[in-house]
C-alpha positions, 0 to 999 in steps of 0.5 A: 294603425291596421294590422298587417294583412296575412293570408286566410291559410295563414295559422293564427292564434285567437289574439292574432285572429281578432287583430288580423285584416281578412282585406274582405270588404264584404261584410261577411264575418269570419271564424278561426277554426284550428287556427285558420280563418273560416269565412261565414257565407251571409245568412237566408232570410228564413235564418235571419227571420228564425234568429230575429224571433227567437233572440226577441223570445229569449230577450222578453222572457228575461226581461220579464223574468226580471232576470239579469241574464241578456241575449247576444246576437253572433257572439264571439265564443272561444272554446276550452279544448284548442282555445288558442285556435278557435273563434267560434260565433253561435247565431245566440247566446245567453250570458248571466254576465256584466254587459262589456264591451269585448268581441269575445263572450265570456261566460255563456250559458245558452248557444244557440245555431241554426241549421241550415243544409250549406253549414250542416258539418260547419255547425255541427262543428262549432256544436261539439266545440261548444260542449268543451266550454264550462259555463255552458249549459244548454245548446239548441240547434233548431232547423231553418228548413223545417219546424224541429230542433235537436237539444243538448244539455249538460248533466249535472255531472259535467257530462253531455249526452250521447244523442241530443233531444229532438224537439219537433213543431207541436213541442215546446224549448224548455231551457231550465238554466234560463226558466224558458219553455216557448212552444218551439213553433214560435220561433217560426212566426216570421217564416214560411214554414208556420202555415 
């Protein structure tokens, strides 16, 4: 049996959220933020292209690191800070976790966002509702409009740092949790902006 429509200005808690029925056909996915349905406009084709190569980067480094960790592409990820409210779906994640077969990620180490001008505010949004998750230990934020990304890691104290790390086109994405470090251009292999 489908679950009851409700409107999209409808309060809805996480449970409420993952059984409701937007009635949008599109395709498109949604978030909860705050409790109420965010709809999540389709990715460009240099987003997609950047999330393709740098989820395919992450996957080879693990599997020939041997390591048990695993990429997730559009994850579900639930916040600690309001987690009865919040849905939030990264571009990437790593987890060190069991494979399962659940709509929500449990126990993330890496997120990843990719930003680009239309979701600037929506994403930086989901990047501080990252910080509040305790497993997590590194956020990337990387550009879809130019060869850059903004890095944040947890201190060893539990603590975020004020301002995050910028990574530009000659550096390299080092994610000591996971033992990467790719030169950050590779990313950018599949898109117009490597010439």
């Amino acid at each position: 049996m489908a679950a009851p429509r409700r409107k999209s200005s409808d309060h809805l808690s996480v449970p409420e959220f993952l059984a409701w029925d937007s009635g949008d056909r599109s395709g498109r996915r949604w978030q909860l933020c705050d409790g109420v349905p965010v709809p999540m406009a389709p990715a460009t084709e240099q987003h997609g292209a950047i999330q393709a190569e740098l989820g395919a980067l992450i996957r080879n480094h693990l599997f020939e690191a041997g390591s048990r960790c695993r990429v997730i592409a559009e994850p579900g990820v639930v916040p600690r800070v309001r987690a009865a409210d919040n849905f939030r779906i990264p571009d990437l994640a790593v987890t060190c976790g069991p494979p399962a077969n659940e709509r929500l990620l449990s126990e993330p180490v890496v997120l990843v966002e990719i930003l680009s001008p239309s979701n600037a505010d929506e994403t930086w949004a989901n990047v501080w509702a990252h910080t509040t998750m305790p497993s997590v230990a590194e956020i990337v934020v990387i550009s879809s409009t130019e060869v850059a990304a903004q890095l944040l890691f947890r201190a060893a104290d539990g603590s975020w740092p004020e301002q995050a790390t910028q990574i530009g086109r000659g550096d390299e994405l080092v994610l000591p949790s996971i033992g990467l470090r790719l030169p950050l251009i590779a990313a950018y292999r599949t898109t117009t902006l490597t010439a």
